[in-house]
N, C-alpha and C positions, 0 to 999 in steps of 0.2 A: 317361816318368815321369808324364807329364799324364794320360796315357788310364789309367793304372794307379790315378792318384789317381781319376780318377771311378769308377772301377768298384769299387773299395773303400769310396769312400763311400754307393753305392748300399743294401748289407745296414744300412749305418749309420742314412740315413733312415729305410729301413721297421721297423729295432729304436724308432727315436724316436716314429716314427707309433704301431706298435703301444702304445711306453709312454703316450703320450698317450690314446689310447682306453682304455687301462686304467683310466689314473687319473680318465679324463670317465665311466666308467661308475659309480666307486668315488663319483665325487662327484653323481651323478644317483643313486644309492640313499640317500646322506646326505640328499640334500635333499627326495626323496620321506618318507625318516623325518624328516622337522624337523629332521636335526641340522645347523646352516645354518654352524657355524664349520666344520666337517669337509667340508661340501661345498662352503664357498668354497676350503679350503686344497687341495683336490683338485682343482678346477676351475681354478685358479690354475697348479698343477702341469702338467696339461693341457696350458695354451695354453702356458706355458713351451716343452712337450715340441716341442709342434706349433703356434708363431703365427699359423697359418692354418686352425685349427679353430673354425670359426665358431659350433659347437654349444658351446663349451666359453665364449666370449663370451656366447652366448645365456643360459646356465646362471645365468654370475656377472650377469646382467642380472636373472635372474629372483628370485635371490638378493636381491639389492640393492632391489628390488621390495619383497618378501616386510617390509625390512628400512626400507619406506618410504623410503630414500634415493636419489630419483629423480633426484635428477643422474647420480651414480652410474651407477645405470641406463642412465640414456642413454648415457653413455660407451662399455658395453659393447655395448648393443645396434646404435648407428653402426659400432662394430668390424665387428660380426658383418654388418651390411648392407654395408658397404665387400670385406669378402670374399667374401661370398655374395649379389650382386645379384639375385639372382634366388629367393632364397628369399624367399617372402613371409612367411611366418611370421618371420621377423628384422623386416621391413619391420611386421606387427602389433603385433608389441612395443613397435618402437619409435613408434609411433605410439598406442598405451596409453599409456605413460610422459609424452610430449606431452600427451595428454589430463589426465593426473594433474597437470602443472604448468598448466593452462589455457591450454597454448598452440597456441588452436585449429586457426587456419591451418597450424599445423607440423605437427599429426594429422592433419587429414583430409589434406591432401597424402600424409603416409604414407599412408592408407588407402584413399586412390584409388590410389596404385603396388601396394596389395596387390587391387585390383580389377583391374587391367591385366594380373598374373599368376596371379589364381585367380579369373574373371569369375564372377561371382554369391556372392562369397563372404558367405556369412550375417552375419559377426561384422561383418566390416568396414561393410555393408550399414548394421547397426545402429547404429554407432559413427559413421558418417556423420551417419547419423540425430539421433544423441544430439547429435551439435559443431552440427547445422543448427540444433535446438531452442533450444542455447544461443544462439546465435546472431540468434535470434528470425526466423527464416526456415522458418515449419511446412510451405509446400508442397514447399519442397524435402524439410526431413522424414520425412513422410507419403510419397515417394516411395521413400526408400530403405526406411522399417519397411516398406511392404507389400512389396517384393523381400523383405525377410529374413523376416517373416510367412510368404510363399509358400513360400520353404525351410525350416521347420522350422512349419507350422499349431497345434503344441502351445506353440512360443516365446510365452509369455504378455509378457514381457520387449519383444519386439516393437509385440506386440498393444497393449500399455499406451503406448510413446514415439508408436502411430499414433492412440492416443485423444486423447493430449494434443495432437497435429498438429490433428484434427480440431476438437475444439475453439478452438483458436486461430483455425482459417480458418473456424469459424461454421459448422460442416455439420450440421448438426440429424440430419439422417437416416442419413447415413455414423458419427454420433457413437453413435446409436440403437442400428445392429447391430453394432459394433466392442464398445460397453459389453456388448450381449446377450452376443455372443460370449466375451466375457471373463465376465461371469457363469457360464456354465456352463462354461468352462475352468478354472476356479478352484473352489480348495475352500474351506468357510465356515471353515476354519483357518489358511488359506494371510493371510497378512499383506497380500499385495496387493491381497485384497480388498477390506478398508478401504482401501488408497493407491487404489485404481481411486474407490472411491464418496468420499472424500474430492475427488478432481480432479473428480468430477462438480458435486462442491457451492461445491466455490472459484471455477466456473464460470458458477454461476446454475442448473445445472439440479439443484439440490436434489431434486426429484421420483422423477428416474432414479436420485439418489444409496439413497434413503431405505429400498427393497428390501435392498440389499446392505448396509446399515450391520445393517439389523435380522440379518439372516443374521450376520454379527460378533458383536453381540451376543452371539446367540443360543450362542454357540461361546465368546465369552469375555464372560461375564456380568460379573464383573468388572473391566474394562477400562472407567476414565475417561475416557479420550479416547476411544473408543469411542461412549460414551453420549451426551460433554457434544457431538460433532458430530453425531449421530443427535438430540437434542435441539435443537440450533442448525439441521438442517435440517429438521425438523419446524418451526419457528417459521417461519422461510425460507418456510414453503408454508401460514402461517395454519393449521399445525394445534395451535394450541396445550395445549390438555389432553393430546395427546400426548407433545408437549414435555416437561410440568411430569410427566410419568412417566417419562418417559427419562431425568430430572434427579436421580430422589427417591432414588435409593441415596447421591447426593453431596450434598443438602442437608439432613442431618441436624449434629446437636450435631456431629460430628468429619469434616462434610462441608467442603470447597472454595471458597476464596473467589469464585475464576471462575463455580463454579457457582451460587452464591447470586447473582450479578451478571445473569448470565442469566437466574436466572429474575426475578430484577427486571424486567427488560427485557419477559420474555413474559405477566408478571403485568400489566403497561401496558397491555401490547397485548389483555390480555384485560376489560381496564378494572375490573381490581383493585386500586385504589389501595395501600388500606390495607397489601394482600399486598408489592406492588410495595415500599412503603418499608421495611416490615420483610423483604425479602429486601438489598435495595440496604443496608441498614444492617447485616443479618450480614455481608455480603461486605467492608463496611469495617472489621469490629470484626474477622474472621478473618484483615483483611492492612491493618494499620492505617498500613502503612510507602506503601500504595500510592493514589496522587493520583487515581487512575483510578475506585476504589470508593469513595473520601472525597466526588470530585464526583460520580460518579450519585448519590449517598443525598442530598447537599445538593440536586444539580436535579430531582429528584425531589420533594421537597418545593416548591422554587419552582412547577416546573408546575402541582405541585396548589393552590397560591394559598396555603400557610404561609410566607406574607414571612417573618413575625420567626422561625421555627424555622427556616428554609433559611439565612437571615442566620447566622444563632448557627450551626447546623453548617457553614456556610461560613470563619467565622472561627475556628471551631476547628481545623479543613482547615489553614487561614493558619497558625495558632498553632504547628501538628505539620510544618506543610510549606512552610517561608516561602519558596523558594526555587521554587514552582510557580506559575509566570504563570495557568496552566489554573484554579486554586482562587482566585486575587485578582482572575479576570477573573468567577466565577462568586459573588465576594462584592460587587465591584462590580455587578451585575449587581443581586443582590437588593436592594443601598442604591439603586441608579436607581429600581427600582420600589417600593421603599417610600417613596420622596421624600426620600431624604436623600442629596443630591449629593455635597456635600463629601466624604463616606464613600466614595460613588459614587467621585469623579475622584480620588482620591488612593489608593485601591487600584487602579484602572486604569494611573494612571501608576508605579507600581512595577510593574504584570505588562507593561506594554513597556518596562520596563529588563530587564527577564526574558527577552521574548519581543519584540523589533523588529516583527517583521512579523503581529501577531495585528488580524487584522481585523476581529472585534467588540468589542476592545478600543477602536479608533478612532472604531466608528458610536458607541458611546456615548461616549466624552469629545465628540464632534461635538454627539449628541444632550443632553449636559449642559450645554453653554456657557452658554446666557442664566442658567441658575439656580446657576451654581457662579462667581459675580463674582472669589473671589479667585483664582483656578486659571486663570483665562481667557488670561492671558501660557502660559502653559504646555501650555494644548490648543493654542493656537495654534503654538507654537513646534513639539510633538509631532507635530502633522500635517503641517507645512513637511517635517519631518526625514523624515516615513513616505514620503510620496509622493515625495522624492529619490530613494527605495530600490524603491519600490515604486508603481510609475508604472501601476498597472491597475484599479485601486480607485475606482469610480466613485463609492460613496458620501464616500469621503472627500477628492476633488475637490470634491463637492456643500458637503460641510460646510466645507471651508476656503473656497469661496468665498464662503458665506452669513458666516463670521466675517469675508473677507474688507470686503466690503461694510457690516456691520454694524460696523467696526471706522473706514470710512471715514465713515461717517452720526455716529458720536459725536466725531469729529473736525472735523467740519463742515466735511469735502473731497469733491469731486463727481466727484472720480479712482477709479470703479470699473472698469480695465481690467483689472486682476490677476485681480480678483473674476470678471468676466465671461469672463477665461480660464480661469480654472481651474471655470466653469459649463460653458463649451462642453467641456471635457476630459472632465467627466462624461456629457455628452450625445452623445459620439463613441464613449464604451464603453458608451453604452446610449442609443439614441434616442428609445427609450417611455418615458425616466424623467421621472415631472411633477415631482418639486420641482425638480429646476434649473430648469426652465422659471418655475415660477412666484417663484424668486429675480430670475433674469433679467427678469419682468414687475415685479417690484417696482423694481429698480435703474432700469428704464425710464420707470416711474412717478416716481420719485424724481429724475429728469432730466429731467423735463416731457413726456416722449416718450408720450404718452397712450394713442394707436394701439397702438402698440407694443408699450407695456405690456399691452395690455385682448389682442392677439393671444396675446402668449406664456402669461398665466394661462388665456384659453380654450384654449388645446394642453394646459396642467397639469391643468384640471378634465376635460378631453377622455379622457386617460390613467389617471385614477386620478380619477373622483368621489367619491372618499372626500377626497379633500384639504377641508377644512375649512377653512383659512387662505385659500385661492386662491378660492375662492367668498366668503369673506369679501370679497376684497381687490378680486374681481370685480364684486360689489354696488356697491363704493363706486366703482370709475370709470367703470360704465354711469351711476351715478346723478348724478357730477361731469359726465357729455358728452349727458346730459339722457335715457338712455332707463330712464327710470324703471319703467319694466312688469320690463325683465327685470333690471334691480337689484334688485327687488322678490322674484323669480323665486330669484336667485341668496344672498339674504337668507336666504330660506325653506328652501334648500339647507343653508346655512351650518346653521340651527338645528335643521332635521331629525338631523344627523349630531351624534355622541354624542362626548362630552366627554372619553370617558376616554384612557389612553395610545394613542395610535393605533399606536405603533410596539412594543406587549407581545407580543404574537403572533412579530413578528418575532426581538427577543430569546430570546424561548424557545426559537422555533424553532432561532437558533442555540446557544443552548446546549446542545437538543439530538443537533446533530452533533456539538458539543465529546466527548460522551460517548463512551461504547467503542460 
């Protein structure tokens, strides 16, 4: 009865095999036509018929794919490699689907076993490729696109993950003929030619981008983004009047705040004031909600030396945007140098309740203490608290320890170790910096320490002969230790060097990185 049951069941299998393949064909024509419920319920049917039809798993994988549901996916596709080891196309899949959840290491492991059973395979090649880049590992990379390159020379898809390789490990020349090459593999239609000269320019090499952006253009005259990076790499390389024509379809009346912004920017650089403000001020009236165009039009103005009109559109900024550290540090900034502190340090200390760690917020409440008397508790306590947090900030070591100090002189205590610690903290993250030095020469002065004193302000004046206080303070204790010629010397120093803010330059300067 045994051997009779098997031999009866045998026609039985191959009716179930066969109905399985029927219904895995029925449901690979559904899902070829899009119809994805009829080819899941048929695929479904399938592996019912035959649980060990791996194509029939691979199917409902591809489904579930199609269907973004990449757990799913996965499900089906482990099926399909648990029964078919050796198919690598199961092993790709499943190793896609991995990639689609970011989970890197679990891809390329697939896609190294689908290397081991189909050596050279192009896809996987690439896909390697792609999980290295993530990865931030370009030489490995650039090893696998050029094997997939080599398999298919028209794979532009390739050609582009071995630019971006290239570029990351700094190859100038390998960067050179992989870009050529892609130039002329691509059509001025094909979209990846902008992403090709876009990576050019997010790179530094603007130059090589600037060919191919115009080729874009030239194909989609229209296109925005097109122009406004064809115009941002024109500036990139000082060609500016090109720029301001690559701009001009997007800065008219019903033009682009972005682009009024830039050409703000490239009107600077063409030393167009005037252009410069009234672009920077359309680009704020076109997107008045945005902190970013409210401050270029305010520092823009500051730059150009309109205190009281940068002030006034700075505090309007405030007025529309009270909640932006970046616009109270840029109105503080214009009360410093107009001379009105108070305005100065009380907008400052609202943009570090804003913003903790803004560090031109700090050099000025540092640089306003002596003239801002009743705030002084309060810069003081602000910079204790910053440099808890933010222990790298050389200037603002300098300044807490000169308040330090100064704090110990009106107390009439001759315990300036804090002081002189938090002098040396700034002098260990910058060793060239002459004011701690010439704080540290005055504390040493002020301790009787003469030598001492008269060494560390000669290192200050050594560093920065611009210092005007240290040559001051040098004059007077060459001429307390009798050498009157070069007190004299050092007098004449003092008097030569000019009066005004010594530190304007530098505010500026950062405000203008604060900007876009």
């Amino acid at each position: 009865m045994a051997g009779l049951a098997i031999i009866c069941a045998l026609p039985a299998l191959a009716l179930q095999t066969s109905a399985a393949r029927q219904y895995f064909e029925q449901a690979r024509q559904f899902f070829e036509s899009r119809q994805l419920d009829r080819a899941q319920a048929a695929a479904e049917k399938a592996a019912a018929a035959d649980p060990r039809m791996g194509d029939a798993e691979i199917l409902l994988g591809l489904i579930a794919t199609v269907r973004t549901q990449f757990g799913e996916a996965e499900k089906h596709f482990s099926r399909a490699v648990a029964l078919e080891p050796k198919n690598y196309q199961a092993h790709a899949y499943l190793g896609s689907t991995y990639l689609q959840q970011k989970r890197l290491s679990d891809a390329a492991g697939a896609f190294r076993t689908v290397l081991q059973l189909s050596p050279g395979n192009a896809a996987a090649n690439y896909n390697l490729g792609v999980i290295a880049l993530a990865q931030r590992l370009p030489a490995d990379a650039v090893r696998y696109f050029e094997i997939a390159a080599h398999a298919d020379p028209s794979d532009a898809a390739s050609w582009i993950g071995m630019l971006e390789s290239q570029l990351m490990l700094h190859q100038p020349r390998d960067v050179e003929r992989t870009a050529r090459r892609l130039g002329t593999l691509l059509d001025d239609r094909d979209p990846r030619l902008f992403q090709v000269a876009s990576l050019l320019a997010q790179h530094g090499d603007s130059a090589a981008a600037i060919p191919m952006m115009e080729r874009a253009r030239r194909a989609f005259p229209q296109s925005y983004d097109v122009s406004y990076n064809l115009a941002l790499a024109y500036s990139q390389t000082a060609q500016y009047d090109s720029a301001v024509q690559a701009l001009q379809a997007f800065t008219g009346p019903q033009g682009k705040a972005e682009a009024f912004d830039l050409l703000g920017s490239i009107e600077e650089k063409r030393a167009h004031p005037d252009a410069a403000e009234q672009a920077f001020r359309e680009a704020s009236l076109h997107d008045p909600a945005s902190e970013d165009y409210r401050f270029d039009y305010a520092n823009s103005l500051l730059q150009h030396e309109k205190l009281e009109a940068a002030a006034a559109t700075f505090r309007a900024g405030v007025s529309g945007l009270p909640k932006s550290a970046k616009l109270r540090i840029g109105l503080g900034s214009a009360c410093y140098l107009s001379g009105d502190y108070p305005c100065a340090v009380g907008e400052l200390l609202e943009a570090i309740k804003l913003k903790p760690d803004s560090a031109p917020a700090y050099f000025l409440l540092g640089e306003a203490y002596d003239s801002a008397e009743q705030f002084q508790p309060a810069i003081q306590t602000a910079l204790h608290t910053y440099l808890k947090t933010t222990p790298h900030d050389a200037w603002a070591y300098y300044h807490y320890g000169a308040i330090l100090f100064a704090r110990a002189q009106a107390a009439g205590t001759s315990d300036n170790r804090e002081a002189v610690a938090n002098l040396n903290a700034a002098l260990r993250l910058n060793p060239r910096f002459a004011e701690p030095y010439l704080q540290l020469g005055l504390i040493a002065l002020a301790q009787g320490e003469t030598e001492e004193g008269i060494r560390a302000l000669e290192r200050a004046v050594a560093l920065d002969p611009g210092l005007a206080t240290a040559h001051y303070r040098l004059a007077l204790a060459y001429q307390k230790t009798g050498k009157t010629e070069r007190g004299k010397e050092e007098l004449d120093r003092f008097r030569a060097l000019k009066s005004e803010n010594r530190y304007r330059g530098r505010i500026l300067d950062s405000l203008g990185t604060m900007g876009r």
